[in-house]
N, CA, C and O of each residue as an XYZ file, in Angstrom:
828
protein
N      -8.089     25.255      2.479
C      -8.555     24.637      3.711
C      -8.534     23.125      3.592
O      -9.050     22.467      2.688
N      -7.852     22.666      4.652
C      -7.838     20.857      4.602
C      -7.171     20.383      3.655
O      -7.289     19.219      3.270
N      -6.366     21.254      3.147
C      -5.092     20.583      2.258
C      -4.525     18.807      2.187
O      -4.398     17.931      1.331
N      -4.341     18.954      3.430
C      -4.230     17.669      3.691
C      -5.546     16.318      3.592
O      -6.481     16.479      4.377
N      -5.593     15.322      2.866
C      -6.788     14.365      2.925
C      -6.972     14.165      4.092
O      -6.048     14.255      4.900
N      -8.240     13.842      4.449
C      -8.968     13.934      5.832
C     -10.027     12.701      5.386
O     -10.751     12.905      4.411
N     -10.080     11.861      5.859
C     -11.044     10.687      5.718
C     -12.525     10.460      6.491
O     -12.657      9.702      7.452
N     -13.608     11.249      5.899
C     -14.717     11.312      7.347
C     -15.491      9.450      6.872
O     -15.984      8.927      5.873
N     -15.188      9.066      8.230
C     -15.745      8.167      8.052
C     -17.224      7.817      8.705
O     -17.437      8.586      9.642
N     -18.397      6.810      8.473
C     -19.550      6.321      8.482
C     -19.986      4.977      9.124
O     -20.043      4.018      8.353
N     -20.306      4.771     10.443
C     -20.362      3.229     10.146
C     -21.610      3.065     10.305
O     -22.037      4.171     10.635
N     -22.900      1.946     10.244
C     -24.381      1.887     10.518
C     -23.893      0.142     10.629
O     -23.443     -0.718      9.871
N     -24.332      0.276     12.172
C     -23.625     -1.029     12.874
C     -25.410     -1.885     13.594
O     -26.529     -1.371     13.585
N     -25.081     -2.979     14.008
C     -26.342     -3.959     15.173
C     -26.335     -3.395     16.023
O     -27.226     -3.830     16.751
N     -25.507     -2.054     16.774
C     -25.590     -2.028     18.106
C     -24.431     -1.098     18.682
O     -23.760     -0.623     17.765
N     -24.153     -0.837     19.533
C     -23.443     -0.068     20.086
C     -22.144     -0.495     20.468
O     -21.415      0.468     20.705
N     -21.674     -1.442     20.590
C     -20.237     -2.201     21.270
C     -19.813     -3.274     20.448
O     -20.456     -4.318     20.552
N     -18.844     -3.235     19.634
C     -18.289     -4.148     18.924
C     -17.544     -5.751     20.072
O     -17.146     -6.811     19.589
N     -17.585     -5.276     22.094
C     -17.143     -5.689     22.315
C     -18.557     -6.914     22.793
O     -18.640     -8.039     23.286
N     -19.321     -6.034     22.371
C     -20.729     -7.170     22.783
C     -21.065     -7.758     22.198
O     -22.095     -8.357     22.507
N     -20.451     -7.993     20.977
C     -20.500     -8.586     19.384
C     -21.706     -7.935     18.609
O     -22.510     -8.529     17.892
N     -21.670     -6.769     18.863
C     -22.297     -6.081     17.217
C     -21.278     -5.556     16.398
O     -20.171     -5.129     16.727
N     -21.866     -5.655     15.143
C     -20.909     -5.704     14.202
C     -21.834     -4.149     13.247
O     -22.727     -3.320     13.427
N     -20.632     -4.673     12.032
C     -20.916     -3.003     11.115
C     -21.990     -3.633     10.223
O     -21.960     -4.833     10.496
N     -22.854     -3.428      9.359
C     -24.527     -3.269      8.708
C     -23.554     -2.438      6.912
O     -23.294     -2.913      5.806
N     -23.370     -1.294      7.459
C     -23.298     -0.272      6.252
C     -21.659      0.551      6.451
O     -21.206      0.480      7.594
N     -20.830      1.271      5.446
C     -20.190      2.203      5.305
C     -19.871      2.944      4.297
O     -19.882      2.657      3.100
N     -19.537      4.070      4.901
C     -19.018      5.186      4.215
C     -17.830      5.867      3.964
O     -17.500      6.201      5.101
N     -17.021      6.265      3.247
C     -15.737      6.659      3.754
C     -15.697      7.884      2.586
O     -15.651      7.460      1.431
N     -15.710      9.420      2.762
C     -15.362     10.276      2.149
C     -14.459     10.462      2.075
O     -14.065     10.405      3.240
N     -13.077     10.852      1.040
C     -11.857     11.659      0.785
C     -12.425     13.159      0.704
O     -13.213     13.512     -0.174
N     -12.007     13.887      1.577
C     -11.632     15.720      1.320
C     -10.220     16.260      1.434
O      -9.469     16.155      2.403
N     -10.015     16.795      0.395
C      -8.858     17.528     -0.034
C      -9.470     18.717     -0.137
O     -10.693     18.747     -0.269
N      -8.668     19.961     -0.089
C      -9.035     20.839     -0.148
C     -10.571     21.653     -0.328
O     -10.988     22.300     -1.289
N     -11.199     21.356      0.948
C     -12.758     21.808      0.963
C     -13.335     21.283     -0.092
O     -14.001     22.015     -0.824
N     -13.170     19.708     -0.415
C     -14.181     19.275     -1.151
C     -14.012     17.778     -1.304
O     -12.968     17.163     -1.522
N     -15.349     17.269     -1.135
C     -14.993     15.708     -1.030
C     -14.709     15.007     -2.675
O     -15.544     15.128     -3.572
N     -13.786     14.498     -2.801
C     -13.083     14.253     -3.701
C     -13.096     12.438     -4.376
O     -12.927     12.079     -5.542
N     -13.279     11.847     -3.519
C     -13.344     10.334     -3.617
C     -14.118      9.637     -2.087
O     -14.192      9.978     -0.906
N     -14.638      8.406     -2.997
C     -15.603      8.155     -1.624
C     -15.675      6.520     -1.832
O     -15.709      5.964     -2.930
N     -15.690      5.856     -0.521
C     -15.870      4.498     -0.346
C     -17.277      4.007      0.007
O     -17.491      4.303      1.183
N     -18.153      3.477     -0.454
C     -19.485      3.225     -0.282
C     -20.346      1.403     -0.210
O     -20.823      0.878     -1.217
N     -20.352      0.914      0.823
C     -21.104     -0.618      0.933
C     -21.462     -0.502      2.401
O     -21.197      0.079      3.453
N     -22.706     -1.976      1.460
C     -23.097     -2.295      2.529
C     -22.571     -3.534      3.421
O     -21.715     -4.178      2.814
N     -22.715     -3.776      4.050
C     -21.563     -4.972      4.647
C     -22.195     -6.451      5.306
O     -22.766     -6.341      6.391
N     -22.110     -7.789      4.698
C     -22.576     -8.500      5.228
C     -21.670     -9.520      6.384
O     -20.711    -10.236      6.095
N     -22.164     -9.375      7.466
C     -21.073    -10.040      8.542
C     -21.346    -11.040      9.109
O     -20.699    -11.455     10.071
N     -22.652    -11.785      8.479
C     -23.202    -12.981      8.560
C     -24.222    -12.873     10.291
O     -24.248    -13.667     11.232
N     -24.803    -11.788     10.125
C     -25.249    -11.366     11.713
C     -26.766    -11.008     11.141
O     -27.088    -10.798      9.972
N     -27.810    -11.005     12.636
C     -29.031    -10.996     12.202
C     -28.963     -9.325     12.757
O     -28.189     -8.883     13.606
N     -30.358     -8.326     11.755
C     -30.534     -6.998     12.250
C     -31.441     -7.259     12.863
O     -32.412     -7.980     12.635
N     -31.034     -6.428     14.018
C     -32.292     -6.073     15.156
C     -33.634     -5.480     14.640
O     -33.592     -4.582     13.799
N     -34.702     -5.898     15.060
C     -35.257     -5.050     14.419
C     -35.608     -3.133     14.106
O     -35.996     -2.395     13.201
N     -35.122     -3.064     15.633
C     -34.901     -1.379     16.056
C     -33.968     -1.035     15.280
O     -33.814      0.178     15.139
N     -33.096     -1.920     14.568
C     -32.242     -1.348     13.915
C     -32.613     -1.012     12.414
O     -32.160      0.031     11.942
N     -33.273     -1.692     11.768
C     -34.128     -1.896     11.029
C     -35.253     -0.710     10.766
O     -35.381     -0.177      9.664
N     -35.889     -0.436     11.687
C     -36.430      0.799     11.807
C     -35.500      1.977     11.929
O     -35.912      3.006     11.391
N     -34.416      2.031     12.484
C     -34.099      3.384     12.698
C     -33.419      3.640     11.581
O     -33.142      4.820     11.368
N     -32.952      2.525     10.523
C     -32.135      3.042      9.351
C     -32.255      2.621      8.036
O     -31.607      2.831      7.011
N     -33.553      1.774      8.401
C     -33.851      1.362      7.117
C     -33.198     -0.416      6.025
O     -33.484     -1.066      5.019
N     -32.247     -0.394      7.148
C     -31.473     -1.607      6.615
C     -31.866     -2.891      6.736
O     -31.812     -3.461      7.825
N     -32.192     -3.335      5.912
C     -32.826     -4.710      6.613
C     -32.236     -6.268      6.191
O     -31.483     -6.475      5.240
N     -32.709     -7.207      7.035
C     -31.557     -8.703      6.624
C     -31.626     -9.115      5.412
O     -30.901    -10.048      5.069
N     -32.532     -8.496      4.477
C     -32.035     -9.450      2.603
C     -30.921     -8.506      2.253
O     -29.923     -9.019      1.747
N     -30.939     -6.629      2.525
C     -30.006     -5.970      1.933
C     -28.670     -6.385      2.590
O     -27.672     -6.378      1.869
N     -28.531     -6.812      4.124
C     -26.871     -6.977      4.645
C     -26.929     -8.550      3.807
O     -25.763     -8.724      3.453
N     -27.578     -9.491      3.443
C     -27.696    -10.809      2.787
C     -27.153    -10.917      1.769
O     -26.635    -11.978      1.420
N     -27.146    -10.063      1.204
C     -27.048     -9.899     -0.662
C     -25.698     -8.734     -0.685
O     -25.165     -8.405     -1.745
N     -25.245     -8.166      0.736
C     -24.060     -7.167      0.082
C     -23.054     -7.795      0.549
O     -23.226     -8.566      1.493
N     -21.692     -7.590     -0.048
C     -20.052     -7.982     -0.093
C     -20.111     -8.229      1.649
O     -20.586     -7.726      2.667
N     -19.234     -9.432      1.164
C     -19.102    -10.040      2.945
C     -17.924     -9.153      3.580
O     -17.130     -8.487      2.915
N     -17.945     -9.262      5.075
C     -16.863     -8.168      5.418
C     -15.596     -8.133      5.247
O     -14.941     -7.091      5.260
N     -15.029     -9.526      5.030
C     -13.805     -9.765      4.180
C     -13.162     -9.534      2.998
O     -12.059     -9.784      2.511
N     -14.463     -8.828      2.585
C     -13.987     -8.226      1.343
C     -14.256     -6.584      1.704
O     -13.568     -5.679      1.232
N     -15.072     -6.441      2.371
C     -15.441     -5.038      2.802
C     -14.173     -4.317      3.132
O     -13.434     -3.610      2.447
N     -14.141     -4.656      4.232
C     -12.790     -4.171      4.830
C     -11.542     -4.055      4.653
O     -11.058     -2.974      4.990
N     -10.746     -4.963      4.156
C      -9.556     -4.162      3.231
C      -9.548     -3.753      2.381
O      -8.479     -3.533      1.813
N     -10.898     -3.386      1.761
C     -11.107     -2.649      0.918
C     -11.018     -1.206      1.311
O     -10.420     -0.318      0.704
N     -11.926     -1.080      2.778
C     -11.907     -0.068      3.320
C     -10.659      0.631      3.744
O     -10.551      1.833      3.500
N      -9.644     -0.058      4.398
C      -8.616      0.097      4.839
C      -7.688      0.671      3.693
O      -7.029      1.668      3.988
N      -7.561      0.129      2.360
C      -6.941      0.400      1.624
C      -7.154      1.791      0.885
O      -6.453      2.570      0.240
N      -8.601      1.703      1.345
C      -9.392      3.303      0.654
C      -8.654      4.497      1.772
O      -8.033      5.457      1.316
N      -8.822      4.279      3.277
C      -8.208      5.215      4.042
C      -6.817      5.558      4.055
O      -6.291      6.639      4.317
N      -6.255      4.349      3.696
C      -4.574      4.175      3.860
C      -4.035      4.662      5.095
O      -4.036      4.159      6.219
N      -3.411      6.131      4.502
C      -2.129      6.183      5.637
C      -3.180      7.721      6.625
O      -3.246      8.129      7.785
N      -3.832      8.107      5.226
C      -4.803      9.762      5.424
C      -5.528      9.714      7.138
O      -6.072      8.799      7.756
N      -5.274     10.915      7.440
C      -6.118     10.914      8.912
C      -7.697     10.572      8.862
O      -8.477     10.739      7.925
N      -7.875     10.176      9.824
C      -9.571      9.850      9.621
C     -10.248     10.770     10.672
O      -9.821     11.223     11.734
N     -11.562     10.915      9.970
C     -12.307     11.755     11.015
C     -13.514     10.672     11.267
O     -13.589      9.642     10.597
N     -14.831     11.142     12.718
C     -16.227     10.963     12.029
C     -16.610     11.650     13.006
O     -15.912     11.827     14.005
N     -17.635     12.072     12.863
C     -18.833     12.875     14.022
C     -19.214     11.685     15.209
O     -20.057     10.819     14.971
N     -18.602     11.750     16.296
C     -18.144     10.872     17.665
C     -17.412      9.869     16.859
O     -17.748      8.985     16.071
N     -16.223     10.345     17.363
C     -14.964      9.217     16.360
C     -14.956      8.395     16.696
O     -15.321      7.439     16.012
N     -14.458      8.237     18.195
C     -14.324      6.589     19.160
C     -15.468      5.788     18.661
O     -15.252      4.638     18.279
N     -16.481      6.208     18.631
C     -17.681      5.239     17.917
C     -16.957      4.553     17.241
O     -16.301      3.585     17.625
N     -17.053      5.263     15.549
C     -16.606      4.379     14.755
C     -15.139      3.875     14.627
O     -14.893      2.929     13.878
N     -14.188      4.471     15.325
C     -13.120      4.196     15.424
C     -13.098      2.374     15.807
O     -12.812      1.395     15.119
N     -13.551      2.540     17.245
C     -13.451      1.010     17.885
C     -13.667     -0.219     16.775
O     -12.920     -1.174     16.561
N     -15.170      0.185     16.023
C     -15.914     -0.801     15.147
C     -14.757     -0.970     14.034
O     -14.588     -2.149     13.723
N     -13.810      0.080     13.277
C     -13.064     -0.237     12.721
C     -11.716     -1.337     13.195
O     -11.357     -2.413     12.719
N     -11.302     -0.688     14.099
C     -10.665     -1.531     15.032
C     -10.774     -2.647     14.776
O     -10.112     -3.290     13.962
N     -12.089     -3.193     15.809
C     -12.361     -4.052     15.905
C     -12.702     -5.451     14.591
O     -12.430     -6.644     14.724
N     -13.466     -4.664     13.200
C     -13.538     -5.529     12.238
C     -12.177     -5.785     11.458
O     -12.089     -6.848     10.843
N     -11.159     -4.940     11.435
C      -9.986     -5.150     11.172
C      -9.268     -6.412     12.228
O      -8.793     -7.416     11.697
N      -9.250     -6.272     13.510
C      -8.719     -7.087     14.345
C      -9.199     -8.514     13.969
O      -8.364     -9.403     14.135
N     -10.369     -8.856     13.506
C     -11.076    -10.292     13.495
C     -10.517    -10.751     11.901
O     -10.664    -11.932     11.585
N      -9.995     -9.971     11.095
C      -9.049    -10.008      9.878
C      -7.805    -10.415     10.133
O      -7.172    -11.298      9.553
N      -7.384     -9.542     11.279
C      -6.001    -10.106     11.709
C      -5.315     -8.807     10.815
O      -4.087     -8.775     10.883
N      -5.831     -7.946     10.150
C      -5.298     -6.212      9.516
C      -5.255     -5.109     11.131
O      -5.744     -5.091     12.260
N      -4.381     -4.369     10.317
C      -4.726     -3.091     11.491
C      -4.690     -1.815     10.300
O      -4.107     -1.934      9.223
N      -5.247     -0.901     10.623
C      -5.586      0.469     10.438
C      -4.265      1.221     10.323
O      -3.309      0.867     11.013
N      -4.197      2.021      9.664
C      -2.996      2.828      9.245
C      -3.293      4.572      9.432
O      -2.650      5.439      8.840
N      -4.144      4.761     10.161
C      -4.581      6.267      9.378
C      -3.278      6.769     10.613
O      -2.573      6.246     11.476
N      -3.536      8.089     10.017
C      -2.340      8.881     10.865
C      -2.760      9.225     12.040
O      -2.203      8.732     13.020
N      -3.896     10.198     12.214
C      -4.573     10.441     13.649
C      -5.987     10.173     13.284
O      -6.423      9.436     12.399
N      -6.771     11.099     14.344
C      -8.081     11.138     14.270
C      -9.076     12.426     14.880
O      -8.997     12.849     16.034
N      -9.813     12.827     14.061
C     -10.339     13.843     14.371
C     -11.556     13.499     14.847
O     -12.017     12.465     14.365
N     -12.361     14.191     15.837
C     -13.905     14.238     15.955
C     -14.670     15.572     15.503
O     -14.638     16.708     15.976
N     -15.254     15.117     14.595
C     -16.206     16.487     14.290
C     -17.066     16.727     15.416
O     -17.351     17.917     15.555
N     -17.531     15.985     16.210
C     -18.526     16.603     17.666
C     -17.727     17.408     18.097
O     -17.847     18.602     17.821
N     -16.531     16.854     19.024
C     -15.847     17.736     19.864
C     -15.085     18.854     18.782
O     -14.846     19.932     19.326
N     -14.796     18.787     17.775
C     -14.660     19.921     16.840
C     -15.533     21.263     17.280
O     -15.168     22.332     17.769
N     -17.108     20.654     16.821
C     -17.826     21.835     16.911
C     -18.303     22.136     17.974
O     -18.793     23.264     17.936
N     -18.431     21.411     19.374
C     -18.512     21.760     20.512
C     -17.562     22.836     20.742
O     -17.893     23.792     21.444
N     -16.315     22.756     20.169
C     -15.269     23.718     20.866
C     -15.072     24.712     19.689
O     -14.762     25.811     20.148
N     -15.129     24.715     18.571
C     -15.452     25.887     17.929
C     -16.662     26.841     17.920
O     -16.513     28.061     17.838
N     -17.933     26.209     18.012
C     -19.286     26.771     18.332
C     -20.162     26.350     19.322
O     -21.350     26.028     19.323
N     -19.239     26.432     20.215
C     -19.988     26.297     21.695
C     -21.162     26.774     22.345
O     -21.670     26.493     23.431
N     -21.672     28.055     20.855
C     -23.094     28.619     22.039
C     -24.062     27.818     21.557
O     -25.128     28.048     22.129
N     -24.149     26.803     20.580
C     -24.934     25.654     19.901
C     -25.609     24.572     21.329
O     -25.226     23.911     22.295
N     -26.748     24.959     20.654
C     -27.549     23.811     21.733
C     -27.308     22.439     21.923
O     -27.221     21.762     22.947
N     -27.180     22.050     20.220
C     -27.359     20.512     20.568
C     -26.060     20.312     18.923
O     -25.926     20.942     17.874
N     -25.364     19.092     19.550
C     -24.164     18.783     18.313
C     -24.345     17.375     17.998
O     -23.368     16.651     17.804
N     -25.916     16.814     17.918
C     -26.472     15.742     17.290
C     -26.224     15.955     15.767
O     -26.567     16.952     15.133
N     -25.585     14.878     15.287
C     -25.619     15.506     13.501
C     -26.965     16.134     12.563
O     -26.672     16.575     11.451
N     -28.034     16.168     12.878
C     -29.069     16.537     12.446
C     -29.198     17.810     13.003
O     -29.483     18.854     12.416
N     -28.978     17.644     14.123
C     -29.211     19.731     14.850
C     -28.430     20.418     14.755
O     -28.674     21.621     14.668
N     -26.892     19.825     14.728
C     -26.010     21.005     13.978
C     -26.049     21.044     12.589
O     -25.914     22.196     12.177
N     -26.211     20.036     11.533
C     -26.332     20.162     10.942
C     -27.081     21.723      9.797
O     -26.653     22.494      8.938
N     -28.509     21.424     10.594
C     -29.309     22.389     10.294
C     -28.862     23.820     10.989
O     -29.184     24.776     10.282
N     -28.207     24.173     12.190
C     -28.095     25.138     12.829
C     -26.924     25.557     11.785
O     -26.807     26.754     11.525
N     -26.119     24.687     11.223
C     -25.062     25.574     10.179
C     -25.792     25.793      8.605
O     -25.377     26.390      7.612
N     -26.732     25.230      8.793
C     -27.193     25.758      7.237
C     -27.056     24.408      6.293
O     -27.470     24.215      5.150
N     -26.522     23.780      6.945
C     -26.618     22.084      5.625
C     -27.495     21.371      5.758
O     -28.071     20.891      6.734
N     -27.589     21.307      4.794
C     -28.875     20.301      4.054
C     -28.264     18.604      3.977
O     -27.233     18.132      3.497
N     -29.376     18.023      4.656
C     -29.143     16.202      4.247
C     -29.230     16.076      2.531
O     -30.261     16.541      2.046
N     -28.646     15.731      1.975
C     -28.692     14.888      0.795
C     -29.517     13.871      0.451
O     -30.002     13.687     -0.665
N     -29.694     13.110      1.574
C     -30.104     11.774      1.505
C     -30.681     11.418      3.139
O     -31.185     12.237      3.907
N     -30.457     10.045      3.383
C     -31.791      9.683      4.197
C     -30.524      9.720      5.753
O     -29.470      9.114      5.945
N     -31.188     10.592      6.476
C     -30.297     10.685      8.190
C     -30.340      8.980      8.338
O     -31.149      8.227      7.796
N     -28.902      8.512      9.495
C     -29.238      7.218      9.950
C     -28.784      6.035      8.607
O     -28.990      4.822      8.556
N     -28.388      6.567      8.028
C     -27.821      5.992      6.758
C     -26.112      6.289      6.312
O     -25.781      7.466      6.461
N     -25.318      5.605      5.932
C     -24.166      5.660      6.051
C     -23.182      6.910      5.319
O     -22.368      7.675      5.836
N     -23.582      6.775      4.064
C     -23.357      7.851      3.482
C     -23.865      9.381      2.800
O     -23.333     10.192      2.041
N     -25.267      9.287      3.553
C     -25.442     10.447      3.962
C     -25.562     11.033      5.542
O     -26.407     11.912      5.713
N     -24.995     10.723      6.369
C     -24.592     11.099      7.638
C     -22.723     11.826      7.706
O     -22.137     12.776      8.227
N     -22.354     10.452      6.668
C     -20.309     11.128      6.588
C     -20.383     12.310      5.196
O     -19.532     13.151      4.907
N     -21.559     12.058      4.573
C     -21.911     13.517      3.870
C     -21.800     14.686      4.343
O     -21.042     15.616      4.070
N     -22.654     14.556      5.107
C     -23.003     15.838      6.348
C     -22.155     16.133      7.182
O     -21.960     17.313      7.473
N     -21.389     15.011      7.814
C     -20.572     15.437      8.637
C     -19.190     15.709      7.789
O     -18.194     16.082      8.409
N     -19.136     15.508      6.279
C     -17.820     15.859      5.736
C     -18.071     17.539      5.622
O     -17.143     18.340      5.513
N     -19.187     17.827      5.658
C     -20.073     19.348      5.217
C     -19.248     20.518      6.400
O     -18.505     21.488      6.250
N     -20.019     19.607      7.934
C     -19.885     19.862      9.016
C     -18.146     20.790      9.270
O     -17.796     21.912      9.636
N     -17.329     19.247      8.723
C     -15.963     19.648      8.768
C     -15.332     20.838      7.972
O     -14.478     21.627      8.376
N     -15.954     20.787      6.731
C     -15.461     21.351      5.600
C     -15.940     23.378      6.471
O     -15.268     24.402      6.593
N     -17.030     23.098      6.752
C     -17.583     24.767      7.400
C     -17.092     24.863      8.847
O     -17.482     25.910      9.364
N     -16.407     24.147      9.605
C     -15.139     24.468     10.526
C     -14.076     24.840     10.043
O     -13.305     25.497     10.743
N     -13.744     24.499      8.655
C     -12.316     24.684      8.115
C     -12.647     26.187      7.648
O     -11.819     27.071      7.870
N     -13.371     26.356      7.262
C     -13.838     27.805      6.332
C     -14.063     28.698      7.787
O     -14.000     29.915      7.616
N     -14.247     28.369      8.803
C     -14.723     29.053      9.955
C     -13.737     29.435     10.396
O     -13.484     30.612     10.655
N     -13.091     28.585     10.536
C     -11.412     28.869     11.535
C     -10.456     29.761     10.109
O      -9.312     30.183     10.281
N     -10.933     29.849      9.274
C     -10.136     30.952      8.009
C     -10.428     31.952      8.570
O      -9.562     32.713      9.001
N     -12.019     32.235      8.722
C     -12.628     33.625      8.236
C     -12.554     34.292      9.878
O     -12.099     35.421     10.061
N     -12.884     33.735     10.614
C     -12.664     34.291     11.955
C     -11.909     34.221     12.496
O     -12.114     35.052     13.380
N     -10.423     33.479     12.795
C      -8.998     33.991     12.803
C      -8.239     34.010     12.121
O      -7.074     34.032     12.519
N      -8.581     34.011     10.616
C      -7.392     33.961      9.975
C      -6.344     33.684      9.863
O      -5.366     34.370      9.565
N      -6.526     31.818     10.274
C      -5.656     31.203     10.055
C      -5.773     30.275      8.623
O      -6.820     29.817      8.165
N      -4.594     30.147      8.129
C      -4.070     29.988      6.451
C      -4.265     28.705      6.177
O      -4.856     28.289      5.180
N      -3.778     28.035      7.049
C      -3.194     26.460      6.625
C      -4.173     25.704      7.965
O      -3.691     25.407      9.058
N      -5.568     25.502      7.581
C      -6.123     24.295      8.555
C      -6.376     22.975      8.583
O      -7.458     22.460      8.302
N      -5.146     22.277      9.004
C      -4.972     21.057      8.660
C      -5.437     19.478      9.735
O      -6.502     19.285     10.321
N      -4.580     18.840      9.696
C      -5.384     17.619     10.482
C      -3.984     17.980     11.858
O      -4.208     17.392     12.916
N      -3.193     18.512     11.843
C      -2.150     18.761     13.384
C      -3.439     19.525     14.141
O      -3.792     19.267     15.292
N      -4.115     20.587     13.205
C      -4.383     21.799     14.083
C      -5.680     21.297     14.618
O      -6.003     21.310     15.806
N      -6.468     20.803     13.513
C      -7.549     20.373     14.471
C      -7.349     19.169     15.327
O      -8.140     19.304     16.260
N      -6.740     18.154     15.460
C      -6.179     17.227     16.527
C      -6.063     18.523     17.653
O      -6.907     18.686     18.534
N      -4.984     19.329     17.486
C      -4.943     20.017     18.811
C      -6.238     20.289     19.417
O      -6.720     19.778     20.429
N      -6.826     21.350     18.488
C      -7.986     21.940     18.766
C      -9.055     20.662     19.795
O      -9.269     20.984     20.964
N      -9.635     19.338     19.301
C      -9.927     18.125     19.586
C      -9.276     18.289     21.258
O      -9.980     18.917     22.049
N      -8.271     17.857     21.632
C      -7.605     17.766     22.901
C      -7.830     19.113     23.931
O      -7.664     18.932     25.138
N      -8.147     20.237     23.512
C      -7.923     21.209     23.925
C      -9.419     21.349     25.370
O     -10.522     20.804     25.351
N      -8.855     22.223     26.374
C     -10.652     22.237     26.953
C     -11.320     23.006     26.191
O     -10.631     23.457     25.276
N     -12.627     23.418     26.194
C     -13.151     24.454     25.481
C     -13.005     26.055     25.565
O     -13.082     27.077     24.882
N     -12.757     25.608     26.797
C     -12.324     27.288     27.131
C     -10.922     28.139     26.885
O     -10.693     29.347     26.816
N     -10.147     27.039     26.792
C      -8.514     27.242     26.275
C      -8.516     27.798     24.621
O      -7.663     28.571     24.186
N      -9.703     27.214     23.771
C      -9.975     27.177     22.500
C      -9.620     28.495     21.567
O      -8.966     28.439     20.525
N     -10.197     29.721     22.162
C     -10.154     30.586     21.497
C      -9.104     31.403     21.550
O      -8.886     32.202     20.640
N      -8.081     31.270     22.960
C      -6.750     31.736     22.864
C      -5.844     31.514     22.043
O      -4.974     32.219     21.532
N      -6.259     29.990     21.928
C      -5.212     29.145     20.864
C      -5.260     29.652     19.594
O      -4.415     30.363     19.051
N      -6.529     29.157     19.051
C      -6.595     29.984     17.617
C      -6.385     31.312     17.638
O      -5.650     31.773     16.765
N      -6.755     31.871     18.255
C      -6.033     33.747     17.864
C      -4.717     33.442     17.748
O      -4.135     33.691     16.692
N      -4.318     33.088     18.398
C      -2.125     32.759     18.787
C      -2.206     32.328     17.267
O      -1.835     33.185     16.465
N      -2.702     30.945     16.690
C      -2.663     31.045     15.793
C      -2.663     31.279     14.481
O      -1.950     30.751     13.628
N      -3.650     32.251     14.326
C      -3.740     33.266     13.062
C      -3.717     34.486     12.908
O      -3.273     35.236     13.777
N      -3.939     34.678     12.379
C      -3.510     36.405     11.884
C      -4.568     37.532     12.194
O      -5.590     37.314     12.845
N      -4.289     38.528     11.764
C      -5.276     39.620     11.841
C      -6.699     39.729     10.812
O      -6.672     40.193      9.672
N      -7.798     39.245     11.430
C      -8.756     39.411     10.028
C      -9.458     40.793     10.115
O     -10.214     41.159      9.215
């Protein structure tokens, strides 16, 4: 399962819109190869920006730790170089997608990954009778355990590498399909929800 590297990525940002000038705080970047995270990118990021204080509260990060960690110029092609060419995922991708984007763009770098997956709309459309696909409530509704502190960078792309890894094992065991890679779930991603389960049967075998 996930043969292919799959990059779940993490960001713990000032704010919601990179276009309103908040910037990234913290990241994470897991490698999974074959149902298991394998290599991992981990800082905190200083972008010369003050934390809110709500932000502060909700994650714990505060202005001596972004003060004292690697400035984002070093952060970031670091990061970039960690993802390379590998597809990237994160639990609401466009989130962190943009923020990558965007801190790459103020570098004058661009991003290389191949596509992009969302683990939300993943499990919205694989386990749709799920109440809520907040990373903490699915989380627990599949049986995974936080590691570490929710709202924090690398234990959130923990969880959501978890998240991914028990879609990949899901889409084995209940259609028995062989090879679940980053084409199939991209499709799956695009698909409506209701189209979902035709597809995968078409696609796998008899279990």
């Amino acid at each position: 399962m996930l043969d292919q590297p799959i990059i779940m990525l993490d960001f713990e940002t000032t704010g919601l819109s990179p276009v309103q000038g908040d910037r990234i705080t913290e990241v994470a970047a897991l490698r999974i190869v074959g149902g298991e995270v394998v290599g991992r990118y981990v800082s905190l990021v200083n972008c010369g920006v003050r934390i809110p204080a709500f932000i502060t509260g909700l994650t714990g990060i505060t202005q001596q730790m972004v003060d004292n960690a690697p400035p984002v110029d070093e952060v970031v092609p670091q990061l970039l170089d960690f993802i390379g060419a590998d597809t990237l995922s994160a639990h609401n991708a466009s989130f962190d997608e943009k923020f990558l984007l965007a801190e790459a763009a103020r570098l004058q770098l661009a991003p290389r990954h191949a596509s992009l997956v969302c683990s939300l709309k993943l499990s919205r459309r694989v386990f749709p009778e799920l109440g809520s696909y907040k990373l903490g409530n699915l989380s627990s509704a599949l049986g995974i355990r936080f590691r570490g502190t929710a709202h924090r960078a690398e234990a959130d792309a923990e969880v959501a590498a978890q998240v991914l890894i028990h879609i990949g094992q899901h889409l084995r065991s209940a259609y028995g399909i062989r090879q679940v890679d980053s084409d199939l779930l991209v499709s799956v991603n695009k698909l409506a929800a209701a189209k979902v389960p035709q597809f995968l049967q078409k696609r796998g075998q008899p279990v």
